[in-house]
N, C-alpha and C positions, 0 to 999 in steps of 0.2 A: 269320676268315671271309672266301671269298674274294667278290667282284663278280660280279653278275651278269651283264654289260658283255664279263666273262672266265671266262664260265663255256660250257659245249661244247654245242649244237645239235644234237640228232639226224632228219635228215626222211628218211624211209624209208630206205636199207642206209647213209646218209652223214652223218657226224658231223664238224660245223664246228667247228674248237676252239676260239671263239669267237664273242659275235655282233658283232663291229667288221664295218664292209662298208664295203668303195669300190664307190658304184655303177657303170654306164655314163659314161664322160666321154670324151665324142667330141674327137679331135685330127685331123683330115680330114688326113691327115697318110697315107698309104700310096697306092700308084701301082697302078692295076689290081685293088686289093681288097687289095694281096697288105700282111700286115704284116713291119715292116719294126724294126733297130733300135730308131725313135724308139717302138715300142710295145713292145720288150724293156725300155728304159730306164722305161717312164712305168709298164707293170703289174708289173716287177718290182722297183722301189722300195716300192713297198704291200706285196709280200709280208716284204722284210727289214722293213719298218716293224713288221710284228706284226700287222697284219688278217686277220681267220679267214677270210672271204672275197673276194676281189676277181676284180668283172668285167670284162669286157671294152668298150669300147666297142660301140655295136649296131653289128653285123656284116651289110651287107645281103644278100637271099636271093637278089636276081637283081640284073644291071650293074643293067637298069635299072631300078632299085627301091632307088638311092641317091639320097642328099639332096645330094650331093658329090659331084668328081673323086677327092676323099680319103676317100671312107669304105673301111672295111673291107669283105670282101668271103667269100663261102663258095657261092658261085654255081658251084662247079668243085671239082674236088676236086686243083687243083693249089694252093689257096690253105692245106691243109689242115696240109702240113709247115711256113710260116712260123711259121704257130699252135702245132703242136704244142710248136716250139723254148721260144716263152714258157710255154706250159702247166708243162711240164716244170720249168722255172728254177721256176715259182710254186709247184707239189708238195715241189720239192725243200727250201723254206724253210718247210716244216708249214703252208702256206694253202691255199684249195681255189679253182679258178680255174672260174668259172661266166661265162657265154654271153649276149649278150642278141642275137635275130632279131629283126631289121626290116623293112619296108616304109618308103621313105619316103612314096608316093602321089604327092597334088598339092606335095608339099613337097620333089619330087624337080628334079635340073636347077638345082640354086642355088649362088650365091657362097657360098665358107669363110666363117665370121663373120668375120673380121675385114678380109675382104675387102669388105665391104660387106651380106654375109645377104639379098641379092635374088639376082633374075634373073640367070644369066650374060650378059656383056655385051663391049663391045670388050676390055678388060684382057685377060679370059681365051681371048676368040677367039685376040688377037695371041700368045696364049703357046703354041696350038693344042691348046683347050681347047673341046669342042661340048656344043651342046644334046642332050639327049634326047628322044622323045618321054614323055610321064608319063600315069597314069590313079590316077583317082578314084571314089569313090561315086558321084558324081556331074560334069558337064560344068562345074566350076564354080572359075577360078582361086581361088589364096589369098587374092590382094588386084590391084588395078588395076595393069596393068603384068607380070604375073608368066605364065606360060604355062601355055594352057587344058588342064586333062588330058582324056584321053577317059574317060568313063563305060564301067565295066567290064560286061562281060558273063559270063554262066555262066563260058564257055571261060575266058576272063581270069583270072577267081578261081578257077578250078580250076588253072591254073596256077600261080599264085600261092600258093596252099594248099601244094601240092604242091610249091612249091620253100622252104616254108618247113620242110615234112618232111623233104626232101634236105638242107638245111643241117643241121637237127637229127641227122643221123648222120652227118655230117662233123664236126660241132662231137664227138660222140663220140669216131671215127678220131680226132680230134687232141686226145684227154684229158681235156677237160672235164667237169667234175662237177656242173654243175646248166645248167640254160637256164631264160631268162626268154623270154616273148614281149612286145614293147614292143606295148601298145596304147595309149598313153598323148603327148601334147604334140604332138596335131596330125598325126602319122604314119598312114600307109594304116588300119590297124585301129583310131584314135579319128577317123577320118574318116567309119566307115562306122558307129561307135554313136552320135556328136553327131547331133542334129535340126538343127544347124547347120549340117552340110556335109554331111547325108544327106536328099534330098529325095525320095527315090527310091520310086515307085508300086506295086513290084512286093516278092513277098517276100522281098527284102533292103531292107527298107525301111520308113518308116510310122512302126508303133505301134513299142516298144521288142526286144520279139521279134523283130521283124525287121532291127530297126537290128544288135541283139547276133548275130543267124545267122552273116554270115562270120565274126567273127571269134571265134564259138564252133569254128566250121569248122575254121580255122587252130587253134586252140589245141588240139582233141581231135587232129588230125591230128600235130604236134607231140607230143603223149603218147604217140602210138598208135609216134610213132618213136624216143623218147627210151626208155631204157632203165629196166625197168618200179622197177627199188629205184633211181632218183636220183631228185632234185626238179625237179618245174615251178614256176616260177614267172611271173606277169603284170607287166608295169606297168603300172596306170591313170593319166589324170588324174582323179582321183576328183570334180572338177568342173572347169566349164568357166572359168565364174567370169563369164560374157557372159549376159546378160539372152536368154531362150529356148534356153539351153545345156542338158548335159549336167549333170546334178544329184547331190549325195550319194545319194540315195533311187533314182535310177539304177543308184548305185556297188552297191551292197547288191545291188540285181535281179542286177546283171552278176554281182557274188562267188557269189552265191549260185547262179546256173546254170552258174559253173564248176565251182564246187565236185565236184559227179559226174562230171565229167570227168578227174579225176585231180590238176587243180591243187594242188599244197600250199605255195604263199606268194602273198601279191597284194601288192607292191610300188605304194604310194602316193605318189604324186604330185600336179598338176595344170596348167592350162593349157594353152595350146598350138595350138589350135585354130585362132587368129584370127592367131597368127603366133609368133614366138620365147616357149618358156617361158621361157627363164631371165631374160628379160630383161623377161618382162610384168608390166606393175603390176595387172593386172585379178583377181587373189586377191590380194589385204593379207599381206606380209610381216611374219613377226615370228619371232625363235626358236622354233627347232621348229613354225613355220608351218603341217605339214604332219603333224602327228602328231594330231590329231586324226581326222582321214581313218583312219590304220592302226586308230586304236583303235574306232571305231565298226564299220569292220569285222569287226573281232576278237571286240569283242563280239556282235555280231548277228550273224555267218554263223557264227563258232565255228571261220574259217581262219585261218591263221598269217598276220601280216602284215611288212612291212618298213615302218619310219619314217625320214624322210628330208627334210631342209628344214631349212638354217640351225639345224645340230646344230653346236654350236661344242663345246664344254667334256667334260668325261669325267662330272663329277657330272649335266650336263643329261640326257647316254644314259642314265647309269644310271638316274634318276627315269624316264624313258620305259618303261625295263624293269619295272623294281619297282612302277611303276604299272597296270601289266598293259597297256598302251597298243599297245604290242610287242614283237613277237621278235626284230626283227632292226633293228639301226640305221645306218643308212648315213651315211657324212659323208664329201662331194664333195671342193666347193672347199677345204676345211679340209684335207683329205687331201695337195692338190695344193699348198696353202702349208707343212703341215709333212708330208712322208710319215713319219714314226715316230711322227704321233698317237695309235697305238693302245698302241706301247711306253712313248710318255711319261703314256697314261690309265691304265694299269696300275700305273704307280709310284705315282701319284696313290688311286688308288682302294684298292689294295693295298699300301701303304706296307710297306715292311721295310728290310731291313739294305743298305750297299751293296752286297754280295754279291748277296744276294736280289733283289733289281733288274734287274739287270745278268744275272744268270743266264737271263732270261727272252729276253738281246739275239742275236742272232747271234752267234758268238763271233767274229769277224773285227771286230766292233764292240764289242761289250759287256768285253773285256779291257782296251783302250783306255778305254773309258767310264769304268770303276770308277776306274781310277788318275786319268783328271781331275776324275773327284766329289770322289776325296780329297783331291788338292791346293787344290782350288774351297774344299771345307768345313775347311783351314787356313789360305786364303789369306781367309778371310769374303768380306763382301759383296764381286761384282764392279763394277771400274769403271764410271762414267755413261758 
């Protein structure tokens, strides 16, 4: 009997032949948006590894509406052939290579993480590297020190709406088969649902209907351009995890008014808000952290979710699956330490012969493979 882990995904005309997922993992790593090798080499190792699906880093919708000198970029539709190049390589190994659009908002105009994750500063002037101007929900930087956005206006967001539609049919033009819209870890669209960094009087604003307005906006607009049999998908932080945040019981309101819109997956998350998700302790880390979130959604709106958060091992996905938690499971950094995660959770979960194993590898690897299994299992245990 085979895994559910490896069993195929149908969301409107597109069938994922798996549910393994690399999600978004940003490498600020491209010059002018445009993608470059270092993003042929990073999302097309995930597809020889055997993930049914893998994203993209989020790609932003306008220059300025990056978080980075190096984010990706679909603001033009000259950006649109670098992408297709990897699209292509990721169809070509039976995976299906899906989109995430972003905004970054007031989280725009900052140092690479490893740069420091603040404000651009002398380093990157000297290297002739400038600021932006940025906007927000509101007039309100991220933290002391960081650069104030301006408070958007109609015009503003209707621009912005509208360039997240424009990407959405570039990301098209250059092959891709699902888009996500990032609302989620502090970016323009969970800028404008937190009460935490939405203070705003007017209706965008307030009570939760109006926090959720733009970026219902954005997301029905997004449908209305993506093509009607492939999937939408969101990412939330399904909570903020900061005392007068954005809440579970929020998350539910949000799924559930997307739902009519067309959405068919909500990718769960959280954090973000108050500054770096990956790196915040204000939600309690633990395995599968974040699977909970997918599955209360699941259950109570009755949409398909993605689960994601310190997913290590191939029996921990599979329990998330068979427990009805989720549909779809995503594993980041685990991915980025071993890219043939998904080929070596398959051997694991569907044991068979060396042949059968190995069958499932590339053949440029898996011919190679089989013959050092067999030498490995006459040579017994390997050296310490």
């Amino acid at each position: 009997m085979g895994s559910l882990l490896f069993s195929p995904l149908m969301l409107r005309g597109l069938t994922i032949p798996n549910r393994a997922v690399v999600p978004p993992l940003c490498q600020y790593s491209a010059v002018e948006g445009m993608a470059n090798d270092w993003h042929m080499v990073q999302l097309g190792r995930f597809a020889v590894g055997g993930f049914g699906l893998v994203f993209s880093e989020v790609v932003s919708v306008l220059r300025d509406g990056r978080i980075t000198h190096g984010d990706l970029g679909l603001w033009s539709d000259d950006h649109v052939a670098p992408l297709k190049r990897i699209v292509d390589f990721i169809k070509a190994q039976g995976a299906v290579p899906a989109i995430q659009l972003g905004h970054a908002g007031r989280k725009g105009s900052m140092q690479r993480p490893w740069e420091g994750n603040g404000p651009l500063g002398a380093r990157e002037f000297a290297k002739g590297e400038t600021t932006w101007d940025i906007v927000s929900a509101v007039a309100k930087p991220i933290a002391e020190g960081h650069l104030t956005p301006a408070a958007l206006d109609a015009g503003g967001m209707a621009r912005i709406r509208d360039a997240f539609a424009a990407a959405a049919k570039r990301a098209h033009a250059a092959g891709f088969e699902a888009v996500e819209v990032h609302c989620a870890h502090g970016y323009l669209l969970h800028q404008f649902l937190s009460p935490l960094s939405n203070t705003r009087n007017d209706g965008f604003g307030g009570d939760l209907a109006g926090r959720m307005r733009f970026p219902l906006e954005v997301i029905r607009a997004v449908r209305e351009a993506w093509p009607e049999d492939r999937p939408v998908f969101v990412r939330i932080s399904a909570v903020d995890g900061m005392e007068g945040g954005w809440e579970m019981a929020d998350s539910i309101a949000f799924a559930r008014a997307m739902r009519p819109l067309g959405v068919d997956v909500v990718d769960c998350s959280s954090g973000g808000i108050g500054g770096s998700a990956t790196g915040s302790k204000r939600v309690p880390r633990g395995f599968g952290f974040q699977v909970p979130y997918a599955a209360e959604i699941r259950r109570d709106v009755g949409l398909a979710t993605m689960a994601v958060g310190l997913i290590i091992g191939p029996h921990q996905a599979e329990a998330v699956l068979a427990n009805g938690e989720a549909d779809l499971v995503a594993v980041g950094r685990e991915a980025m330490n071993n890219p043939n995660w998904a080929l070596m959770a398959r051997a694991v979960l569907e044991p068979g012969t060396t042949e059968d194993i190995f069958a499932c590898w590339p053949p440029q690897h898996g011919w190679w493979m089989e013959k050092r299994a067999a030498v490995l299992e006459a040579l017994g245990a390997p050296p310490a």
